[in-house]
PDB file as gemmi writes it, atoms N, CA and C in Angstrom:
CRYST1    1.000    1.000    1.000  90.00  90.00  90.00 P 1                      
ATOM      1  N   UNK A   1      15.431  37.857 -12.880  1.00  0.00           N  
ATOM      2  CA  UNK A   1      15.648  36.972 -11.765  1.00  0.00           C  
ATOM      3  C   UNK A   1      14.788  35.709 -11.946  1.00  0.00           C  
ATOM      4  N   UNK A   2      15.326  34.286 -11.756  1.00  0.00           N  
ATOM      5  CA  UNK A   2      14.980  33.302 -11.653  1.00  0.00           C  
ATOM      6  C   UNK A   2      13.860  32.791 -10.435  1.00  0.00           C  
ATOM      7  N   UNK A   3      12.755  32.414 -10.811  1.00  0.00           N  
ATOM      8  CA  UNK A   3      11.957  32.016  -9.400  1.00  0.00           C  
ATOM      9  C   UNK A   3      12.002  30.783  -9.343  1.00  0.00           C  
ATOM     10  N   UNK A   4      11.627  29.867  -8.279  1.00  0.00           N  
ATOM     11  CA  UNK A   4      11.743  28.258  -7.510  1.00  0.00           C  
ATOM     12  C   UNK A   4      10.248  28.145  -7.345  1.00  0.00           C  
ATOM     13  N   UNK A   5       9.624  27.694  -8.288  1.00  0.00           N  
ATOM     14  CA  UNK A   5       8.381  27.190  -7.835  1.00  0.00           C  
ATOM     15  C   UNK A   5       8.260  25.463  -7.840  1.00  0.00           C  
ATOM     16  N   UNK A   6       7.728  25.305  -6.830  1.00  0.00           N  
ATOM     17  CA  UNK A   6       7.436  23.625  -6.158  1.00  0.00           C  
ATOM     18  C   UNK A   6       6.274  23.540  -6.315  1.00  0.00           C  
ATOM     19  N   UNK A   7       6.055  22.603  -7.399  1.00  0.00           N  
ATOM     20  CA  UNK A   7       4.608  22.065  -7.647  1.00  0.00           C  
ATOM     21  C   UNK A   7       3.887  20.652  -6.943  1.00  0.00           C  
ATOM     22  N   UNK A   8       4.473  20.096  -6.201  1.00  0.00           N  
ATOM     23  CA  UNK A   8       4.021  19.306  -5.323  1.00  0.00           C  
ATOM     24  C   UNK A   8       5.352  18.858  -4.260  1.00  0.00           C  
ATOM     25  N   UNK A   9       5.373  17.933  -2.791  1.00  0.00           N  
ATOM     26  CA  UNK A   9       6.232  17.648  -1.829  1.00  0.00           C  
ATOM     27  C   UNK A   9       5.757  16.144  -1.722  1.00  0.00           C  
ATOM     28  N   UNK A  10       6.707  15.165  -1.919  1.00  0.00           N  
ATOM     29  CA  UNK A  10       6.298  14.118  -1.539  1.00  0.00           C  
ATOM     30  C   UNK A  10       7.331  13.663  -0.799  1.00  0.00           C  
ATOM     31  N   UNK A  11       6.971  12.923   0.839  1.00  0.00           N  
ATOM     32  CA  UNK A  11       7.417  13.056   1.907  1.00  0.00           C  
ATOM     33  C   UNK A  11       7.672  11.447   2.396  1.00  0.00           C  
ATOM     34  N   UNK A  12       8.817  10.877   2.424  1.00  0.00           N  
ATOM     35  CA  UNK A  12       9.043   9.530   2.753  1.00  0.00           C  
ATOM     36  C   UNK A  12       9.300   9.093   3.722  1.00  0.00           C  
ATOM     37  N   UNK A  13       9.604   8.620   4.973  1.00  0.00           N  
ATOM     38  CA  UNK A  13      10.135   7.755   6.144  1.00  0.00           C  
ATOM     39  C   UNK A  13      10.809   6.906   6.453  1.00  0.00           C  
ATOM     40  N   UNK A  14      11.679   6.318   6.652  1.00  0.00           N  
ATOM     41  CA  UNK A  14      11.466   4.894   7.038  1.00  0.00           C  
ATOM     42  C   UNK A  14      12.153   4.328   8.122  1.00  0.00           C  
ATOM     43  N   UNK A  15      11.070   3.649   9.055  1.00  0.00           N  
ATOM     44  CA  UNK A  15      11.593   3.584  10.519  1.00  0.00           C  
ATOM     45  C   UNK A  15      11.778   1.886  10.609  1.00  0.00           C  
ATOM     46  N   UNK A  16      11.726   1.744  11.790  1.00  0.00           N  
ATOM     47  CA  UNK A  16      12.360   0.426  12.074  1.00  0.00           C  
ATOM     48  C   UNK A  16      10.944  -0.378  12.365  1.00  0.00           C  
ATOM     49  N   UNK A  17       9.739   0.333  12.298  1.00  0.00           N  
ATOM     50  CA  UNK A  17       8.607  -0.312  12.518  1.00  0.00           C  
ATOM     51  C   UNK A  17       8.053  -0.225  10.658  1.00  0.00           C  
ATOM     52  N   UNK A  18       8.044   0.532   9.897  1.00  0.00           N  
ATOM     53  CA  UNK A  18       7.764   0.690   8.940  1.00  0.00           C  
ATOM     54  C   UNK A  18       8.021   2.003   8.200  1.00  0.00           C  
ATOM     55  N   UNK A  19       7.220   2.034   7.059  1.00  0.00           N  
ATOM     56  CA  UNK A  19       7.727   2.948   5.721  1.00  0.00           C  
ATOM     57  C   UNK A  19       6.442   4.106   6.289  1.00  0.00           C  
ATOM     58  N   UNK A  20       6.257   5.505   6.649  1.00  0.00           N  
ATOM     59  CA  UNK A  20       5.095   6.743   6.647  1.00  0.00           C  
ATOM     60  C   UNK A  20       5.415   7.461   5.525  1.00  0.00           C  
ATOM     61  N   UNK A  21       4.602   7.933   4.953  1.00  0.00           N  
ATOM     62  CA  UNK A  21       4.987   9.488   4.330  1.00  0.00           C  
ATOM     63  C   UNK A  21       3.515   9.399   3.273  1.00  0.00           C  
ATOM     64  N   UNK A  22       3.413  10.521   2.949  1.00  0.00           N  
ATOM     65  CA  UNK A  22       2.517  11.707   1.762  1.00  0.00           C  
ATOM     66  C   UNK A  22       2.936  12.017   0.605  1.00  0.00           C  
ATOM     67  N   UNK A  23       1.913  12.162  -0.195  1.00  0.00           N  
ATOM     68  CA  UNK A  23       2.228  13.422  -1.436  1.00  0.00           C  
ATOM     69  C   UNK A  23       1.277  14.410  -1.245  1.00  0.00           C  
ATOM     70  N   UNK A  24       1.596  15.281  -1.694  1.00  0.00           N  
ATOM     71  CA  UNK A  24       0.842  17.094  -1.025  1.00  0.00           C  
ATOM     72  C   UNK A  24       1.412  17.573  -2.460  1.00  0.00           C  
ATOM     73  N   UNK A  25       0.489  17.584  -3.425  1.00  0.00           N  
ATOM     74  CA  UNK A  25       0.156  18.951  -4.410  1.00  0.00           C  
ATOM     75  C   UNK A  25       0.151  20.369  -4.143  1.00  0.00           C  
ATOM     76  N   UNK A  26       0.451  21.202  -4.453  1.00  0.00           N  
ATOM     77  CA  UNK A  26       0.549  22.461  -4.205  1.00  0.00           C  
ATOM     78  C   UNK A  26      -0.068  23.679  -5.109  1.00  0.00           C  
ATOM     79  N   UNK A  27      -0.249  24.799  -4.536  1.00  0.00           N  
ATOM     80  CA  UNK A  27      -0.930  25.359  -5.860  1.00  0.00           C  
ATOM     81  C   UNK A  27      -0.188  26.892  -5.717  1.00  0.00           C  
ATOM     82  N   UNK A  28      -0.982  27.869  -6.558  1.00  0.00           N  
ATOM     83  CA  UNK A  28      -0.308  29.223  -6.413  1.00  0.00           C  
ATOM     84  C   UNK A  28      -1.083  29.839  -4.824  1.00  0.00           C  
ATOM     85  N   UNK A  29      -0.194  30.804  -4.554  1.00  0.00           N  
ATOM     86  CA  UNK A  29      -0.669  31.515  -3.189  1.00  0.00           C  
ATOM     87  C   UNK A  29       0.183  30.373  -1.927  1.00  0.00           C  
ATOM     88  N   UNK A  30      -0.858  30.659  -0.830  1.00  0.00           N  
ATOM     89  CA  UNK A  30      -0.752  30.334   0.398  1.00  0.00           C  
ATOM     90  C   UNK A  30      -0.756  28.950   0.779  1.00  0.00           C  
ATOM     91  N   UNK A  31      -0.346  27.663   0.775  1.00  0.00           N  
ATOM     92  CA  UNK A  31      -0.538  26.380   0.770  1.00  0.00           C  
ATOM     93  C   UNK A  31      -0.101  26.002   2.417  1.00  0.00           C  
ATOM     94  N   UNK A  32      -1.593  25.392   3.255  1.00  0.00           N  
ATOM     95  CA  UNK A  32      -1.510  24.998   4.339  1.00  0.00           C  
ATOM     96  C   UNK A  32      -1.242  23.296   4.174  1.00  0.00           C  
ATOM     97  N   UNK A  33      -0.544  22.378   5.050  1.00  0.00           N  
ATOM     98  CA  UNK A  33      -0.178  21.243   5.156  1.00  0.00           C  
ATOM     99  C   UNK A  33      -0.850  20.519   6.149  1.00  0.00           C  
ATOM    100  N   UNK A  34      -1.766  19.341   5.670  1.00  0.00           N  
ATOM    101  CA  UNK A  34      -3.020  18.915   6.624  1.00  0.00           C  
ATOM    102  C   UNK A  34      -2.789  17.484   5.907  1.00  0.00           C  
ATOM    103  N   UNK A  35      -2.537  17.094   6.924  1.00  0.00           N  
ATOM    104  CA  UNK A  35      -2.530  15.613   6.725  1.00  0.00           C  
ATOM    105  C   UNK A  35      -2.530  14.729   8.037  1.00  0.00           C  
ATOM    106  N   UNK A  36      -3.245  13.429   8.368  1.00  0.00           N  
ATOM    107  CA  UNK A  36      -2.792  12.425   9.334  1.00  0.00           C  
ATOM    108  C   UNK A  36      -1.494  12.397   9.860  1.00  0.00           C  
ATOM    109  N   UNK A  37      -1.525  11.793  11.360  1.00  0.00           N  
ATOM    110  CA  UNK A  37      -0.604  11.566  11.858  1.00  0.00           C  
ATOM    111  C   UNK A  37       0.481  10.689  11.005  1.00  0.00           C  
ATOM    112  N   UNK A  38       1.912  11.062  11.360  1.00  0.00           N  
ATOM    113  CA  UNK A  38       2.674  10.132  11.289  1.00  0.00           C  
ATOM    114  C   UNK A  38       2.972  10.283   9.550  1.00  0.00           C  
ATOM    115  N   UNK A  39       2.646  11.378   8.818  1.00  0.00           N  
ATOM    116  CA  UNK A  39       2.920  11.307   7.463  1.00  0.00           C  
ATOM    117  C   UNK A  39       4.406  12.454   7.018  1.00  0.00           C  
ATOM    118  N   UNK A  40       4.622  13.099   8.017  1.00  0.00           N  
ATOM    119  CA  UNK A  40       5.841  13.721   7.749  1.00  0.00           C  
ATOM    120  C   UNK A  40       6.159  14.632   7.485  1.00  0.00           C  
ATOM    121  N   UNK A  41       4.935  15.704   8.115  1.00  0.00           N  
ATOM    122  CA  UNK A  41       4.627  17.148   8.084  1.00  0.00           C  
ATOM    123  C   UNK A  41       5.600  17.771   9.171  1.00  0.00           C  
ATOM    124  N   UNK A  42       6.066  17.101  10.062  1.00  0.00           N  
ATOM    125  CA  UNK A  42       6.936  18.184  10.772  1.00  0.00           C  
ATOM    126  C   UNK A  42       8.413  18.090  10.466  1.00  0.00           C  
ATOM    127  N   UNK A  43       8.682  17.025   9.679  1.00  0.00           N  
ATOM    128  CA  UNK A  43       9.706  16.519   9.139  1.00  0.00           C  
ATOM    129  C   UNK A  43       9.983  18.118   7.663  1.00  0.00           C  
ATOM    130  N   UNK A  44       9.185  19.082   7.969  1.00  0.00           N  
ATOM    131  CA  UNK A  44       9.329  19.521   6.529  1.00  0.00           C  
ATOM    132  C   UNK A  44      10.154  20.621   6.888  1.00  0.00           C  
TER     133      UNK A  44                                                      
END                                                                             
């Protein structure tokens, strides 16, 4: 069986006021998502 591993998420926006978003590296195990407002963590 084939596995899907994601080695990093980089997260873009773009609103009518401007461009938000992140890059978030990832590692093996459990990866929590902590970043400033307005970067596009609930967007995930």
């Amino acid at each position: 069986m084939h596995k899907l591993r994601i080695d990093a998420i980089k997260i873009t926006i773009h609103t009518p006021e401007k461009v938000f978003g992140t890059f978030i590296t990832l590692s093996d195990g459990l990866n929590i998502l902590r970043a400033k407002n307005s970067t596009g963590k609930s967007s995930i």
